[in-house]
C-alpha positions as CSV (number, residue, x, y, z in Angstrom):
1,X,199.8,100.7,94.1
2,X,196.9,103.2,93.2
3,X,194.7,100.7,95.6
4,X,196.6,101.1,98.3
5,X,196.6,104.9,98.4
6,X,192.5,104.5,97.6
7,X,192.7,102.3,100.7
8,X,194.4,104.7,103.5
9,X,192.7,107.4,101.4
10,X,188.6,105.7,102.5
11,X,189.9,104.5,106.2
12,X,191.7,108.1,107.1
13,X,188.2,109.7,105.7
14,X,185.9,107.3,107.5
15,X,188.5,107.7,110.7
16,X,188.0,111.8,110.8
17,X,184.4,111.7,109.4
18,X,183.2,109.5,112.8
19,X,186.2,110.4,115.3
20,X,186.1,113.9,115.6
21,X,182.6,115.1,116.4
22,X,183.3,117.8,118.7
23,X,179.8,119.6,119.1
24,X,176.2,119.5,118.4
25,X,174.1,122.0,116.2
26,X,170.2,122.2,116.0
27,X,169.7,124.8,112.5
28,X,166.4,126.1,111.4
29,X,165.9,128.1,108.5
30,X,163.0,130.9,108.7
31,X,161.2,133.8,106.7
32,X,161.0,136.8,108.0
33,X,157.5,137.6,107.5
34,X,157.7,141.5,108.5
35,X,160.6,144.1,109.8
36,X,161.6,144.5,113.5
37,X,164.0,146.9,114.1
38,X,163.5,147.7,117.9
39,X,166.1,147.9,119.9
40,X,165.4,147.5,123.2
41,X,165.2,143.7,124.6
42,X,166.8,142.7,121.5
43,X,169.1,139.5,122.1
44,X,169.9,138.7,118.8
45,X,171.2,141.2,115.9
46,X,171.7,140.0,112.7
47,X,174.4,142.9,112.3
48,X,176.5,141.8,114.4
49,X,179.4,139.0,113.3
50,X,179.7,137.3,116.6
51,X,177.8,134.9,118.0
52,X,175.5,135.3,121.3
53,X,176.6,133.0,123.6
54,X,174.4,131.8,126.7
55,X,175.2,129.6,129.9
56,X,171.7,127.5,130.1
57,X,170.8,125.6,133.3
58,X,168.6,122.6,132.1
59,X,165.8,121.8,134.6
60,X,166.3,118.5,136.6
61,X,165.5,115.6,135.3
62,X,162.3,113.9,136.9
63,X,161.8,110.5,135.8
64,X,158.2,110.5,136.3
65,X,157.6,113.1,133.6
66,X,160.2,112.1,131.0
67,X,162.5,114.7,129.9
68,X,159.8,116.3,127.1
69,X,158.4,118.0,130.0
70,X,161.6,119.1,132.2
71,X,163.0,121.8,129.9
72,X,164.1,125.3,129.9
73,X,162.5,127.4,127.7
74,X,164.4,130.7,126.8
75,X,162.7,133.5,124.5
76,X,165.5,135.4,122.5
77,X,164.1,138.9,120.7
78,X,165.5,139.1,117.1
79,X,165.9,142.8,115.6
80,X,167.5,143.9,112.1
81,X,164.9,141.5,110.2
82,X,164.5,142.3,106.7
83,X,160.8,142.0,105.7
84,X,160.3,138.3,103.3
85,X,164.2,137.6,103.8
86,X,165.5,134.1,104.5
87,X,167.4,133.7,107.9
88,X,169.3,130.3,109.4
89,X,169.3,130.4,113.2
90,X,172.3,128.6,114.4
91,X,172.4,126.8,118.5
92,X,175.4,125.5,118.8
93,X,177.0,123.6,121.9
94,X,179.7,120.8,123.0
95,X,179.1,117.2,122.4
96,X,180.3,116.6,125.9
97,X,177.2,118.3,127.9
98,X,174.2,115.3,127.2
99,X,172.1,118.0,125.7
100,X,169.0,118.3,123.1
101,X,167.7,121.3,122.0
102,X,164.7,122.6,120.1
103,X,164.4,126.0,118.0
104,X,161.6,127.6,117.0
105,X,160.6,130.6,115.5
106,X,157.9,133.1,116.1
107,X,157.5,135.9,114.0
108,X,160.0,138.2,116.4
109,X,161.7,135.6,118.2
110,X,163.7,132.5,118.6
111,X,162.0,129.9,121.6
112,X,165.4,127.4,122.5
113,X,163.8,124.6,124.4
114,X,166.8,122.8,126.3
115,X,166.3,119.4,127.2
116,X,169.2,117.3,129.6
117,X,169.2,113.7,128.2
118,X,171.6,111.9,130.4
119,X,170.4,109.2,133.2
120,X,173.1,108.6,136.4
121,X,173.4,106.9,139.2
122,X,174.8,109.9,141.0
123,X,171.5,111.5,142.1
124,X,173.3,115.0,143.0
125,X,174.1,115.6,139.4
126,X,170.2,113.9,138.5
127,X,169.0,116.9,140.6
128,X,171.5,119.8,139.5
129,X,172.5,119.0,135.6
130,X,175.5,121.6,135.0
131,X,175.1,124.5,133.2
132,X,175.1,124.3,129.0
133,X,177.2,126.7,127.1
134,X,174.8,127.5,124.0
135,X,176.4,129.7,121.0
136,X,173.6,131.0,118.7
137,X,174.0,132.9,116.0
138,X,171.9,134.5,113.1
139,X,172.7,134.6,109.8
140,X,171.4,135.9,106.2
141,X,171.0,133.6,103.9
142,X,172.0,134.4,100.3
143,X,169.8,133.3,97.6
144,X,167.9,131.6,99.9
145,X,169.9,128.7,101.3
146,X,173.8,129.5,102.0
147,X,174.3,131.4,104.8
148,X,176.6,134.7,104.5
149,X,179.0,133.2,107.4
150,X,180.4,130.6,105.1
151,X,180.6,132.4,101.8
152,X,184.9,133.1,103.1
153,X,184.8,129.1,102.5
154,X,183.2,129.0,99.3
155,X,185.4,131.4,98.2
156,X,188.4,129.5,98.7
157,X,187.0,126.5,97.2
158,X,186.5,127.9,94.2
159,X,189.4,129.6,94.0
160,X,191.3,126.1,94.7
161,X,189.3,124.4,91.7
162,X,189.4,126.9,89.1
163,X,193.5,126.9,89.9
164,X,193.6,123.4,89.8
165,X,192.4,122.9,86.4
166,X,195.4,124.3,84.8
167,X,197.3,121.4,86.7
168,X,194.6,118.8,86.2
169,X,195.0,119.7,81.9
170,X,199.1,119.3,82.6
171,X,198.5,116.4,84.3
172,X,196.4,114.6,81.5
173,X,198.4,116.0,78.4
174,X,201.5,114.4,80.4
175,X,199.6,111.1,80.7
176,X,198.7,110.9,76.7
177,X,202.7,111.6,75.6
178,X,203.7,109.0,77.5
């Protein structure tokens, strides 16, 4: 019996883990290597809790140059740096747009290279790709690797194990009397 739930249990995993990818993310973690606090031009404030997000219209494909040269590049001004802090740099954007992207950073800003990688036969959409909704967002990273945005989750977690293992000690002293 225990097999059978393991069973359903591994195909219902497998099922979600590989039938429900509904977006694409390109991450890059980054040092901050001084302070910028300007203001003006600033396109991305790690203050703020919401995300940025852009409508990007990838350059046409031209088969000719492949797509490594064809993309749009888009500089985005960080401010609210703190000096030697650790920062994760989220772009963020639905599976169903045939899209790469590339993040780097450069001291101040963020460079998002956006690439189209889809080939048609319909040459009107080969010439005019639609637009890409791109959500970036910049976190803090806490001790260096978990960014502050999912530290709500890892609460919770927690919380659920360290409950649990009242349960899981019931559980086991139930199993030895009988």
């Amino acid at each position: 019996m225990a097999n059978t739930y393991s069973f359903f249990f591994i195909i219902t995993f497998f099922f979600h883990l590989f039938g429900s990818t509904l977006g694409n993310t390109e991450i890059i973690n980054f040092k901050a290597t001084h302070s910028n606090n300007r203001s003006k031009s600033c396109q991305l404030k790690v203050q703020e809790a919401l995300s940025q997000t852009l409508l990007l219209q990838p350059y046409p494909i031209d088969s000719e140059k492949g797509i490594s040269e064809s993309a749009t590049i888009v500089a985005l001004q960080a401010c609210g740096l703190k000096e030697n802090a650790w920062y994760q740099l989220r772009a963020s954007w639905p599976a169903v747009y045939p899209s790469d992207i590339d993040l780097a950073w450069n001291d101040t800003h963020c460079l998002l290279h956006l690439y189209a990688s889809f080939y048609s036969a319909n040459t009107s959409l080969m010439k005019n790709p639609r637009p890409v909704p791109v959500q970036i967002d910049l976190d803090p990273l806490i001790l260096g690797f978990l960014p502050s945005s999912v530290i709500p989750t890892v609460i919770v977690i927690t919380a659920l194990v360290v409950s649990s293992i009242p349960f899981a000690f019931f559980i086991l002293k139930k199993q030895k009397q009988d």
